[in-house]
VOTOR-255236 format. One record per residue (C-alpha): x, y, z; residue in three letters. Coordinates in steps of 0.5 Angstrom, whole numbers, plus 500, padded with zeros to 3 digits. Layout:
<recs>
XYZala
...
</recs>
This chain:
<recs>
500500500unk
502506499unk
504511503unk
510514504unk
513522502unk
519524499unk
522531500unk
526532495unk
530537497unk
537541500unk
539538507unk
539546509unk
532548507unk
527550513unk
522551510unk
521543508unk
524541516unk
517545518unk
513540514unk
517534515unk
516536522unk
508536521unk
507529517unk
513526524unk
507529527unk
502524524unk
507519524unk
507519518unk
512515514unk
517520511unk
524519506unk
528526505unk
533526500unk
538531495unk
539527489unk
545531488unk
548527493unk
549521488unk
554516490unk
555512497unk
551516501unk
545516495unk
544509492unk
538506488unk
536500483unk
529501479unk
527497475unk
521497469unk
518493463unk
512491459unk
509487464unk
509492470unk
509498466unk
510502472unk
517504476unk
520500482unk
525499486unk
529502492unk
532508494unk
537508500unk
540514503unk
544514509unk
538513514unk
532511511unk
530507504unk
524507500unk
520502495unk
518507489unk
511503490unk
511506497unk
511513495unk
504516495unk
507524494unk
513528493unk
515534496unk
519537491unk
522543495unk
530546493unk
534541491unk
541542490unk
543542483unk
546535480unk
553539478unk
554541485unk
556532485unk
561533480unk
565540481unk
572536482unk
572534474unk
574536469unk
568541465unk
565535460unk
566529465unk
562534470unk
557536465unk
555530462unk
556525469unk
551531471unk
546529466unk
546523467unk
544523474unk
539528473unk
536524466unk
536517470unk
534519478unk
531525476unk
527521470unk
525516475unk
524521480unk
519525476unk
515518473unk
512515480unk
506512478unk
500515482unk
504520486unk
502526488unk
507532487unk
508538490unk
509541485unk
511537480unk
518539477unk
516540470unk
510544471unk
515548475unk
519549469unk
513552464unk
511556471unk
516560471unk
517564466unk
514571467unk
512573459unk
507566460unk
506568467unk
503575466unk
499573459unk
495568464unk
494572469unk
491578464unk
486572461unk
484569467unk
481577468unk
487579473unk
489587472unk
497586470unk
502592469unk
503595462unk
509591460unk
515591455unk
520586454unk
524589449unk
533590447unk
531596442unk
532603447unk
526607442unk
522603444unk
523603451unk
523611450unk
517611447unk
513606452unk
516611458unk
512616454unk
506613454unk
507609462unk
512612466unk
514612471unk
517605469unk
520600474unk
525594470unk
525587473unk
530582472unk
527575469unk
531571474unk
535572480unk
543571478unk
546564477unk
551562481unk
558566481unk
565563482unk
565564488unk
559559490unk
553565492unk
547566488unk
544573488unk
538577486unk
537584482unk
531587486unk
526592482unk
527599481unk
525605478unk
528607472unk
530613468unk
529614461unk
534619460unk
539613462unk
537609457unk
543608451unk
545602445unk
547598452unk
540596453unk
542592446unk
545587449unk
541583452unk
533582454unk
530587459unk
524587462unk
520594464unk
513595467unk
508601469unk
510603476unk
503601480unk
501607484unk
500602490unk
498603497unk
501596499unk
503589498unk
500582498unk
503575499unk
497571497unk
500563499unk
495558496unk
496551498unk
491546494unk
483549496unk
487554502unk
489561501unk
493564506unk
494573505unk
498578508unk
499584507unk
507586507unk
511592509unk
518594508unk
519600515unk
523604509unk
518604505unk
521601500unk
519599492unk
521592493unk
520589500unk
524583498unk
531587498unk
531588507unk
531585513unk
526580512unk
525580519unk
523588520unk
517586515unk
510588517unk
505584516unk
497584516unk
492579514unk
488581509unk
482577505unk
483576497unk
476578494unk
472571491unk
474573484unk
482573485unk
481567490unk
478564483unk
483566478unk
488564483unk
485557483unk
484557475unk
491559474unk
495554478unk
490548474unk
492551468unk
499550469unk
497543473unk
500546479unk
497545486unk
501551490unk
504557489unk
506564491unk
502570488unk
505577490unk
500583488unk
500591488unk
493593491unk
491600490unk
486601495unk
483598501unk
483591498unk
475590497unk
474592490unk
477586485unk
480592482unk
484594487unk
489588486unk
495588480unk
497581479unk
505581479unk
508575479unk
507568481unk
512563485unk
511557483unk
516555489unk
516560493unk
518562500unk
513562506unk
516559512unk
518567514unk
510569513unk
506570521unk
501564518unk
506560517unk
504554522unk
498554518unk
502553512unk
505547514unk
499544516unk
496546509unk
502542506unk
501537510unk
494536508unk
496536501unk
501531502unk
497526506unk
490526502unk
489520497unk
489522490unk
481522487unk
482516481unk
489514484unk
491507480unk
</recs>
C-alpha cells in the first residue's frame, strides 16, 4: 500500500524541515532526499518492463529507504543542482555525469505511478516564465502592469512615454557565481533619459510603475488561500531587498473573483501550490483593487506569521488520496 512522502530537496531547507515535522507528527511514513547526493550516500535500482508498466524499486540514503511503489506523494522543494555532485572533473565528465543523474534518477523520480507531486518539476518549469505567467493571469481577467519586453532603446523610450514612470525587473535571479553564491537584482525604478545602445544586449524587462497602496503574498495550498498584506519599515519599492524579519504583515481577504482565478491559474499549469505577489490600489474589497505580479510556483512562505497553518495545509495535501489514483 502506498504511503509514503518524499521530499525531495537540499539538506538545509527550512521550509521542507516545517512539513516533514507536520507529517512526523501524524506519523506518517517520510524519506528526505538530494539527488545531487548520488553516490555512496544515495543508491538506487529501478527496474520496468512491458508486463509491470510502472517503475519499482528502491532508493536508499544513509537513514531511510523506500519502494518506488510505496511513495503516495512527492514534496518537490529546492533540491541541490545535479552538478554540485561532479564539480571536481573535468567540464565535460561533469557536465555529462550530471545529465545522467539527473536523465536517469531525476527521470524515475519525475514518473512515479500514481504520486501526488507538489509540484511536479515539469509544471514548475512552464510556470515559471514570467512572458507565460502574465498572459495567463491577463486572460484569466487579472489586472496586470502594462508590460514590455524588449532589447531596442526607441521602443523602451517611447513606452515610457505612454507608461511611465516605469520599474525593470529581472527575468531570473542571478546564477551561480564562481564564488559558489547565487543572487538577485530587485525591482526599481528606471529613468529613461539613462537609456542607450547597452539596452541592446540582452532582453529586459519593464512595467508601468503601479501607484499602490501596498503588497499582498496570497499563499494557496491545494483549495487553502492564505493572504498577508506586506510592508517594508522604509517603504521600499520592493519588500523583498531588506530584513525579512522587519516586515510588517497583516491578514487580508482575497475577493472571491481573484480566489477563483487563482485557482483557475494553477490547474492551467497542472500546479496544486503557488505564491502569487499582488499590488493593491485600494483597501482590497474591490477585485479591482488587486494588480497580478507574478507567480512563484515554488515559493518561500516559511517566513509568513501564517506560516504554521501553511505546514498543515501542505500536510493535508501530501496526505489526501488522489481521486481516481491506480
Amino acid at each position: 500500500m502506498t504511503s509514503t512522502v518524499l521530499v525531495v530537496t537540499a539538506l538545509e531547507d527550512v521550509t521542507a524541515d516545517r512539513v516533514v515535522a507536520a507529517l512526523n507528527a501524524r506519523e506518517v511514513p517520510v524519506v528526505r532526499v538530494d539527488p545531487a547526493d548520488t553516490g555512496p550516500a544515495l543508491t538506487f535500482g529501478f527496474r520496468i518492463d512491458a508486463g509491470r508498466p510502472a517503475w519499482c524499486g528502491r532508493l536508499r540514503t544513509a537513514s531511510r529507504e523506500v519502494e518506488a511503489r510505496e511513495v503516495a506523494a512527492v514534496y518537490y522543494r529546492r533540491p541541490t543542482p545535479y552538478g554540485a555532485r561532479f564539480t571536481h572533473l573535468p567540464r565535460q565528465q561533469r557536465d555529462f555525469a550530471a545529465a545522467e543523474a539527473r536523465h536517469g534518477l531525476g527521470g524515475v523520480l519525475n514518473a512515479l505511478s500514481g504520486a501526488r507531486y507538489v509540484n511536479h518539476p515539469a509544471a514548475v518549469a512552464r510556470a515559471e516564465s514570467k512572458s507565460a505567467q502574465l498572459r495567463r493571469l491577463a486572460r484569466l481577467g487579472l489586472r496586470i502592469p502594462p508590460t514590455l519586453i524588449t532589447n531596442d532603446v526607441k521602443t523602451a523610450r517611447e513606452f515610457a512615454v505612454s507608461h511611465g514612470p516605469l520599474v525593470c525587473k529581472t527575468f531570473r535571479g542571478l546564477p551561480v557565481g564562481d564564488d559558489g553564491q547565487a543572487g538577485a537584482i530587485w525591482a526599481q525604478r528606471v529613468d529613461p533619459e539613462t537609456f542607450d545602445d547597452t539596452l541592446t544586449v540582452t532582453a529586459h524587462l519593464f512595467q508601468a510603475e503601479i501607484p499602490k497602496t501596498g503588497d499582498v503574498r496570497v499563499t494557496v495550498v491545494g483549495r487553502r488561500v492564505f493572504a498577508q498584506r506586506v510592508a517594508a519599515p522604509d517603504g521600499a519599492l520592493d519588500w523583498r531587498r531588506g530584513d525579512w524579519d522587519a516586515l510588517l504583515h497583516a491578514p487580508i481577504t482575497v475577493p472571491p473573483p481573484v480566489q477563483a482565478a487563482l485557482h483557475a491559474y494553477l490547474a492551467s499549469f497542472g500546479l496544486v501550490f503557488g505564491c502569487f505577489d499582488f499590488a493593491l490600489t485600494g483597501d482590497g474589497d474591490d477585485p479591482e483593487h488587486w494588480t497580478a505580479i507574478e507567480c512563484n510556483p515554488n515559493g518561500q512562505w516559511g517566513w509568513l506569521p501564517d506560516a504554521e497553518d501553511i505546514t498543515e495545509a501542505f500536510a493535508d495535501l501530501l496526505t489526501t488520496e488522489r481521486e481516481g489514483r491506480p
